[in-house]
N, C-alpha and C positions, 0 to 999 in steps of 0.2 A: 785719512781719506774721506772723500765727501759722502755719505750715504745716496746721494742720486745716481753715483756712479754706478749702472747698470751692466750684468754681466751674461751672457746666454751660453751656456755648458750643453753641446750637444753630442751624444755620446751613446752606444746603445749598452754599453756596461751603467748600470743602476749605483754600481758601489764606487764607481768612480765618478759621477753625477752628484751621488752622496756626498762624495770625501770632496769634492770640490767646494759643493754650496755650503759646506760646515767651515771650512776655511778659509775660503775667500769672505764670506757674511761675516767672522771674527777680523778682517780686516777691514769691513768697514763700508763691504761693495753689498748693494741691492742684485741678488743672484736667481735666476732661472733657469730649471734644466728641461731639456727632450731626449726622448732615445731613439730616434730615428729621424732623417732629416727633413719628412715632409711636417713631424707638427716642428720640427724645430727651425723652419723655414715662415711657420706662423706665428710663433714664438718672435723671432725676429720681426716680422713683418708689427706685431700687435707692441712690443713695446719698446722698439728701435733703439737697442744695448749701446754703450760705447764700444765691448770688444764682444768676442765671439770665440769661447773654446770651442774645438771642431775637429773631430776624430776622423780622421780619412776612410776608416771604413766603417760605414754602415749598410745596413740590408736595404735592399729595393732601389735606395739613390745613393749614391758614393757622394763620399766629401768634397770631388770636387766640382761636381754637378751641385751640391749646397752651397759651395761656396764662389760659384757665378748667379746664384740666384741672390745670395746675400748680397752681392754688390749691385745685383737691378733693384736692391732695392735703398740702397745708400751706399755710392759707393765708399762713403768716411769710415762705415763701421771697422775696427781694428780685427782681422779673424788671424787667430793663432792655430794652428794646426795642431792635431796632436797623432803622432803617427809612432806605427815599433818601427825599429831598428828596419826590417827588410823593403820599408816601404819611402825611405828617405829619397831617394831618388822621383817619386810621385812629386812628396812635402816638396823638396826643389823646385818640381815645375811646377806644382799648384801657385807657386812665388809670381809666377808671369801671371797668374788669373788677377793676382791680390792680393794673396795672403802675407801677413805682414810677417812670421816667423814662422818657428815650430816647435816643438815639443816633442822628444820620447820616453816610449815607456822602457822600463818603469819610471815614474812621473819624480822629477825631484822637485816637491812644493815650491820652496826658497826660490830656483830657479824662473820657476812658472810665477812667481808674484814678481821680480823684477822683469821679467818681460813683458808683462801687461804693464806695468809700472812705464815701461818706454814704450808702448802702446797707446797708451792715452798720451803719452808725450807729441806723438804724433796728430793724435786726433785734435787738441791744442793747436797744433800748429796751424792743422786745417784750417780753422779761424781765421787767424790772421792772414794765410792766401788767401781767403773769401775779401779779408777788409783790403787786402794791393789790387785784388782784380777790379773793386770799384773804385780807386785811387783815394777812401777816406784817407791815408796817412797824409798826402800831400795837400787836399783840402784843408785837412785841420790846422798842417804849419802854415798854408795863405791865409785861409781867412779865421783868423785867432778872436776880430770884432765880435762874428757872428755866432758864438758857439754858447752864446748866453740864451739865445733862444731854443737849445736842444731839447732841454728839460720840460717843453711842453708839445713834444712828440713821441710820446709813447705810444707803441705798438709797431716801432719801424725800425724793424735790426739795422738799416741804415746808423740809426739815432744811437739804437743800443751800442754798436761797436764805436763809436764819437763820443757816448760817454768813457769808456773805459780810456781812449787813446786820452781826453785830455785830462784825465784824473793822474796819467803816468806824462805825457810829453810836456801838459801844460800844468803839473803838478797840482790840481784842483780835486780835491778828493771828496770835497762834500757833497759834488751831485750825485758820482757812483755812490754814496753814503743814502741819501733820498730814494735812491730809484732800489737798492736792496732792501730793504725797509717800506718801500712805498706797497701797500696790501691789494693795490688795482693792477701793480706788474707781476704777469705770472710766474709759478715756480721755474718754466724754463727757459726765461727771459736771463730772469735772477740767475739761475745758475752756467749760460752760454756768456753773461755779463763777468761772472766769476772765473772762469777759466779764459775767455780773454785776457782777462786782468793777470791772468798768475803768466800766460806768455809776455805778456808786455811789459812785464815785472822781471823777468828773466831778461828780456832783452837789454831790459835799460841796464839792467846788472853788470851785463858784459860792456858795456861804453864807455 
């Protein structure tokens, strides 16, 4: 798993905060925690996670007043619930706000890492509905001439998502090769470039 993959555990139990960041960080995720929803709503906001563990109850703002603030403030981020047993009917309808699944206590680890595991599946996905809403897929198969000029437009996620589509449609892998390696593209160029690439890489799989 990528180290940039960002995680935000919010939670007002300390020992389930702990137990989380110790093993989700051995699997390879960049992890932060809060224990109550307003700094963990900052949290969110300062280093904009890929998923969001999210305990339905917490003091002063409940989970699911956190988790419509998480989605004004992206709504891609992945939030997983984490709720006991008497409150699944909440987790349910927190589902209408956004939330992508849920979790109960007691917490089974294994469970919770393939969840998030098709959590970021989703947020992957996201991408590539970004790349059909500006119609780059159908660009790239018209104009095949002009894609030799892409590599000297850096800094336009237009560009970014054209390079990964013709490294997989048009099998051209050396500019994606350039632009990961090139030290003027940011780390989160490189790495939105990277997880394009592993959806487009799936998809072509299935063809």
């Amino acid at each position: 798993m990528r180290k940039e993959t960002q995680i935000v555990v919010i939670d007002d139990e300390k020992d389930i905060c702990d137990l989380f960041k110790k093993v989700l960080t051995d699997e390879g995720y960049r992890v932060f925690t809060a224990l109550d929803g307003e700094s963990g709503i900052i949290t969110v906001r300062t280093n904009r996670p890929d998923v969001v563990l999210l305990d339905l109850k917490l003091p002063r703002m409940d989970g699911i007043e956190v988790l419509q603030e998480i989605k004004k403030i992206d709504k891609n981020i992945v939030v997983i619930l984490i709720t006991g047993y008497g409150n699944m009917d909440t987790a349910r309808m927190a589902m209408k706000f956004g939330a992508f699944d849920y979790i109960t206590k007691p917490i089974d680890l294994e469970y919770v890492k393939e969840v998030i595991k098709d959590g970021l599946k989703l947020t992957l996905r996201s991408l590539v509905d970004r790349m059909k809403e500006k119609d780059i897929f159908g660009r790239i198969r018209s104009k095949k001439a002009k894609l030799d000029n892409i590599k000297h437009c850096k800094k336009s996620y237009a560009c970014l998502w054209e390079i990964a589509l013709k490294s997989f449609v048009l099998g051209d892998n050396n500019l994606m090769a350039e632009w990961i390696t090139d030290p003027q593209v940011s780390k989160e160029e490189k790495l939105d470039l990277t997880r394009i690439a592993e959806v487009l890489k799936a998809d072509m799989g299935k063809k």
